[in-house]
C-alpha positions in Angstrom: -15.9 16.0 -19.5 -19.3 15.2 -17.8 -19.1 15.3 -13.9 -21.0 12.7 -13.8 -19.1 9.4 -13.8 -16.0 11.6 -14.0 -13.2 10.0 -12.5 -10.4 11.9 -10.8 -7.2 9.8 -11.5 -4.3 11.2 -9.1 -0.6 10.9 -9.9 2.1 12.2 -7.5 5.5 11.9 -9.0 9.3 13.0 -8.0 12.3 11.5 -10.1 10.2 9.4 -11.8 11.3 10.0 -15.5 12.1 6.1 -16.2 9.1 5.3 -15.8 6.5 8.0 -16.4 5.6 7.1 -19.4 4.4 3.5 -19.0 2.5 5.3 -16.2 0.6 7.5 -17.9 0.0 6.1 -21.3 -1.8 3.2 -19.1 -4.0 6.1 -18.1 -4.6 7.3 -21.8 -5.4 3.5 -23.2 -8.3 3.2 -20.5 -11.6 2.0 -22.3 -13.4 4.3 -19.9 -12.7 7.7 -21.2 -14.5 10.1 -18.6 -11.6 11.0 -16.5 -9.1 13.3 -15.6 -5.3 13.1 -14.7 -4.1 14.9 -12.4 -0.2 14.5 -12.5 1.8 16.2 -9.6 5.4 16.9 -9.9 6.8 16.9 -6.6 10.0 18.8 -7.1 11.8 16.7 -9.3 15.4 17.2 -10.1 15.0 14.5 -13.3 13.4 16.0 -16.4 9.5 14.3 -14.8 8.0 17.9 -15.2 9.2 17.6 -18.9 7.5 14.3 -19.3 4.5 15.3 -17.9 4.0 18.6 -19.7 4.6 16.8 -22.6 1.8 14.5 -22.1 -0.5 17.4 -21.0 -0.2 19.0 -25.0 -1.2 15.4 -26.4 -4.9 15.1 -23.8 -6.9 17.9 -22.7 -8.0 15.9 -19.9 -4.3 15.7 -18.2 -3.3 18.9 -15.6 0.1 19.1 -14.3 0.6 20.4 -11.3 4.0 21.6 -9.1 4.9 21.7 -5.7 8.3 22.5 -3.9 9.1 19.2 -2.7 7.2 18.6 0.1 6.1 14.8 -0.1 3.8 12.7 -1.9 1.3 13.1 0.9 0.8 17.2 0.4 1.4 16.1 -3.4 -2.1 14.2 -3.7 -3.7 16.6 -1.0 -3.1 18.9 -3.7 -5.2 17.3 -6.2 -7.8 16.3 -3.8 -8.5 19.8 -3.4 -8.9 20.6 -6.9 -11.1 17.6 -8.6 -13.6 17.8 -10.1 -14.2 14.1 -10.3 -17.5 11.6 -8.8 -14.3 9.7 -7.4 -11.2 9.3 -7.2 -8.2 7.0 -8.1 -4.9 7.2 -7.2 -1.9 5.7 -9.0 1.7 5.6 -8.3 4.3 7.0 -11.4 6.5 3.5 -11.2 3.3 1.5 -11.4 0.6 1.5 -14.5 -2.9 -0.3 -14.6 -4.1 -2.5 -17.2 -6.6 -1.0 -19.6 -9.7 -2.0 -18.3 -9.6 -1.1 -14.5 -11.2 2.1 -14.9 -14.3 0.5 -16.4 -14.1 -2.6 -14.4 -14.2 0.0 -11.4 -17.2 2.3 -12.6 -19.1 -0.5 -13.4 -19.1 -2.4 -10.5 -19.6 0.6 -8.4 -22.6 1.6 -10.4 -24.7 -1.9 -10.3 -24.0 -1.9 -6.0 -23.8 1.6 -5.2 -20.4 1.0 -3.7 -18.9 4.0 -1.6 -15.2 2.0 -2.4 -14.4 -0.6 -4.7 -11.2 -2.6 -4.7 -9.6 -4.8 -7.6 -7.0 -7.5 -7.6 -3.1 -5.8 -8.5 -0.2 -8.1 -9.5 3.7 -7.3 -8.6 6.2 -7.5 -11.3 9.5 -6.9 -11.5 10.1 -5.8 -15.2 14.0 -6.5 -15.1 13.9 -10.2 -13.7 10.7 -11.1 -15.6 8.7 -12.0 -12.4 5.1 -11.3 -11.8 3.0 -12.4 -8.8 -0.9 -12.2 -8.9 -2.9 -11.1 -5.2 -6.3 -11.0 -6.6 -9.4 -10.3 -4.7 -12.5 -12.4 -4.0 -15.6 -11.3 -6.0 -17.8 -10.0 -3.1 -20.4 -6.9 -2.1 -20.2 -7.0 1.3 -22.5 -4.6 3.1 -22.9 -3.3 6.5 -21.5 -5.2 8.8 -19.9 -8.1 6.4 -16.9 -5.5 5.8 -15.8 -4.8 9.3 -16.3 -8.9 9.8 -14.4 -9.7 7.3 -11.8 -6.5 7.5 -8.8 -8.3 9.0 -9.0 -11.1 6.1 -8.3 -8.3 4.2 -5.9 -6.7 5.6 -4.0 -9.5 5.8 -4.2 -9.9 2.4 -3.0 -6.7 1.5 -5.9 -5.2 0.0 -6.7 -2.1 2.7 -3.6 -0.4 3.3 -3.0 1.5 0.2 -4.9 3.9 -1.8 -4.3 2.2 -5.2 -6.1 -0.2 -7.1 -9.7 1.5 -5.2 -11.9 3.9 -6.3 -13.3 6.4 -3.7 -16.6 8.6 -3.5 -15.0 12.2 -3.8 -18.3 13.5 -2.1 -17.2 11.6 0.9 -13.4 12.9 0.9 -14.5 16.3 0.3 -17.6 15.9 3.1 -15.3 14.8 5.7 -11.9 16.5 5.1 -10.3 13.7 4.5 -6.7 14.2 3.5 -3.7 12.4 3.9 -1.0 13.4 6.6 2.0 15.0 5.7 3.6 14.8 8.9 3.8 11.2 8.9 6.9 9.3 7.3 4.9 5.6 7.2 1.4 4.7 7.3 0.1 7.9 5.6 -1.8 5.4 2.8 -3.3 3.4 5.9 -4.5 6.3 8.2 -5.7 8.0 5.2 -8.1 5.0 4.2 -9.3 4.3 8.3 -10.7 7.6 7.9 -12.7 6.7 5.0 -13.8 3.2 5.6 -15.4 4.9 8.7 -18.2 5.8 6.1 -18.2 2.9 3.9 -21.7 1.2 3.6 -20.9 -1.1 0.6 -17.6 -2.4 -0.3 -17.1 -4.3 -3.4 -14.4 -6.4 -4.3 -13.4 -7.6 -7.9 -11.0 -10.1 -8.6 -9.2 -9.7 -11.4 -5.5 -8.1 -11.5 -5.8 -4.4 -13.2 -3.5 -2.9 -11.3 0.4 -3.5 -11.7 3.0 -2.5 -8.8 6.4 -2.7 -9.9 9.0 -3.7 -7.3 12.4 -3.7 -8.1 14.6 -5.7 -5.5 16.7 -3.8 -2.2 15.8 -0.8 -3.9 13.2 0.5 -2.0 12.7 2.5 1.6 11.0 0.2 2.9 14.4 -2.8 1.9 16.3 -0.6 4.2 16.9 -0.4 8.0 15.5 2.3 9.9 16.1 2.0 13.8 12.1 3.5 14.4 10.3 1.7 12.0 9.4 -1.0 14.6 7.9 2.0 16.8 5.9 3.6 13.9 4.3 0.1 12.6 3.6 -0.8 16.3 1.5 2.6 16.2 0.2 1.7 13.1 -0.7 -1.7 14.7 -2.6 -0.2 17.5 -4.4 2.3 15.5 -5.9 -0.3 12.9 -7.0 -2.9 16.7 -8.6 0.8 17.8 -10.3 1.0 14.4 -11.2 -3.0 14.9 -12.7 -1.9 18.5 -14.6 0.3 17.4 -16.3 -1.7 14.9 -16.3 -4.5 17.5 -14.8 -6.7 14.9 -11.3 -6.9 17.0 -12.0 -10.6 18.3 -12.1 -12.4 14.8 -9.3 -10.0 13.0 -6.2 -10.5 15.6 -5.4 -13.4 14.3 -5.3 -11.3 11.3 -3.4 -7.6 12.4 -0.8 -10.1 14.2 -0.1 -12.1 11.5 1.0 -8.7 9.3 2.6 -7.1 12.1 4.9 -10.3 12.6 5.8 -10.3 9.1 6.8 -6.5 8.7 8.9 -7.0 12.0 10.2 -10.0 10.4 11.5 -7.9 7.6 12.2 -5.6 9.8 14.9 -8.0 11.2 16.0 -8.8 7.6 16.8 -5.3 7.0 18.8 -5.8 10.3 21.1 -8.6 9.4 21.5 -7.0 6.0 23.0 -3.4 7.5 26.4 -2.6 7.9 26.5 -3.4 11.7 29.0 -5.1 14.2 27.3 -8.2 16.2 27.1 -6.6 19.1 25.0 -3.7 17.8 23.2 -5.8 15.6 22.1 -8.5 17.9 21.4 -5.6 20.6 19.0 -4.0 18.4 17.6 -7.6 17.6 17.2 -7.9 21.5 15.2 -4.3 21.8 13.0 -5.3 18.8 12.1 -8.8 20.3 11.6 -7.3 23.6 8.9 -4.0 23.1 6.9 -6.1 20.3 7.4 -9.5 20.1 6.1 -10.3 23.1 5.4 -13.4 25.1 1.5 -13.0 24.6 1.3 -11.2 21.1 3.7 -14.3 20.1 1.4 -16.8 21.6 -2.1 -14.9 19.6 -0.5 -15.1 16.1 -1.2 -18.0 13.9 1.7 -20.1 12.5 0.6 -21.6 8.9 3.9 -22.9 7.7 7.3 -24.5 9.4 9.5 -21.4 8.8 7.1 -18.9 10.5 7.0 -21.6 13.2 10.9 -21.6 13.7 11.2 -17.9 14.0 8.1 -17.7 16.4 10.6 -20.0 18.7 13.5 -18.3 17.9 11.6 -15.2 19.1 10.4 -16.3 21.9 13.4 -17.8 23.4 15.2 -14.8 22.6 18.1 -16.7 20.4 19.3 -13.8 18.6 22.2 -15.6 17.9 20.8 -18.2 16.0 17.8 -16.1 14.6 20.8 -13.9 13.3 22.2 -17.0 11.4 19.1 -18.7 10.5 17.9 -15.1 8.4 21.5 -15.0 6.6 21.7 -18.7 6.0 17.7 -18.0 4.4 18.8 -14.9 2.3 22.3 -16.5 1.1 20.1 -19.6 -0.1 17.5 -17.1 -2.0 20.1 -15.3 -3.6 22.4 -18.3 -4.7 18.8 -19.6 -6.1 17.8 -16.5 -8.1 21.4 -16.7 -9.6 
């Protein structure tokens, strides 16, 4: 493998045995063949290790590490530290990317000198036959034009995670970047405010390479978790600090607001849909409302359609009551549809 070009592809993986496979033979049909895999098994009580061991006999190019299970942040740390790669791309063992992302990645970092480059992904779920595109906007924004146009972004999902990009390892390795193990939410986001700090060139390519599976109510982030709301209210302030700094806060608000009303949002889905009497339920509605969704913050966030619109009243009124009945009537209606 030439270093040069090399790409570092990191895989962190625990219990991931149904799906490994698709994962990784994505990685071994890439028309870009400079690249190595680094698969981590995070203590997996499934036969993953297997999987992966297996695949290591078949390509030279694929290492398979193991850790005690200690979280998919220490997980990719661990393969930070030992690559070998010009950059880095990180990929999820449920997910796989379409064969040309790799090269559509290279390539467009080569002709603009790019220190990150991000592509479109689409989410499908495999069981129900669904797929959803969220491409990105062909651009090279430079200098300033990212931080300007950094809270379009966000809002469209393209920052907060490390997949579907492809990072400058010099940079990582420069800075000591690394992703935080201590934190339970918002590892992905804190990680990638530390490197955007030293991003001169940011390229953006539209088409969807990358595909993120979702399987319904399965996930953490389907379930309620009484500190969420505190942890994505830090996670809030820290990407308006990051704004600040970059005195781009003004023109992205509209932006930061708009996410952080949609993950409380779900945050009160996840509410509603836990095993809790009214009174419990509509007090922890109350506390939610009260610490975030406040009078001001309420009255900075654009409304675009009629339901966002409804809840912002409902919120601000503090109807629990009938915000509490107007999110079960909404999920009741989805489910009867999808049946």
């Amino acid at each position: 493998m030439e270093s040069k070009g090399l790409i570092s592809v990191i895989v962190p993986v625990y219990n991931a045995q149904e799906y490994l496979k698709k994962c990784l033979d994505s990685v071994l049909e890439q028309t870009y063949s400079n690249w190595e895999l680094f698969v981590i098994d995070d203590g997996s009580i499934d036969q993953s290790l297997a999987v992966c061991q297996e695949y290591a006999k078949k390509d030279s190019r694929i290492q398979v590490l193991h850790q005690e299970n200690a979280g998919v942040s220490a997980a990719r740390n661990l393969a930070i530290d030992l690559a070998q790669g010009e950059f880095l791309c990180f990929l999820d063992a449920d997910d796989w990317i379409l064969p040309g992302l790799l090269e559509s990645l290279i390539q467009t970092q080569r002709e603009h000198g790019a220190q990150l480059v991000v592509t479109g992904y689409s989410k499908v779920d495999p069981l129900k036959g669904e797929k959803k595109d969220w491409p990105a906007v062909n651009a090279v924004l430079r200098d300033r034009e990212f931080f300007e146009r950094f809270g379009e972004l966000y809002d469209k999902t393209l920052l907060s995670g490390p997949c579907f990009k492809l990072y400058e390892n010099a940079v990582i390795q420069r800075e000591g970047i690394r992703f935080d193990p201590a934190l339970s939410l918002g590892e992905d986001l804190t990680f990638n405010l530390q490197y955007y700090e030293f991003c001169k060139t940011v390229c953006l390519v539209e088409d969807c390479l990358y595909c993120y599976r979702t399987v319904a109510d399965t996930s953490l982030t389907t379930r309620f978790n009484p500190q969420k709301s505190a942890l994505q209210f830090q996670l809030y302030q820290k990407v308006r600090e990051f704004c600040r700094r970059h005195d781009c806060l003004e023109q992205s608000t509209p932006y930061l607001n708009a996410v952080f009303f949609r993950q409380s949002y779900l945050q009160l889905q996840s509410l509603c849909a836990a095993p809790l009497g009214r009174r419990e339920r509509d007090r922890l509605m109350r506390d939610v409302l009260k610490q975030y969704m406040t009078a001001e913050f309420l009255a900075q966030t654009q409304m675009q359609s009629l339901h966002n619109r409804l809840v912002r009243w409902m919120m601000r009124r503090r109807a629990v009551h009938l915000l509490g009945a107007f999110i079960k009537m909404k999920d009741a209606l989805k489910h009867r549809i999808r049946r």
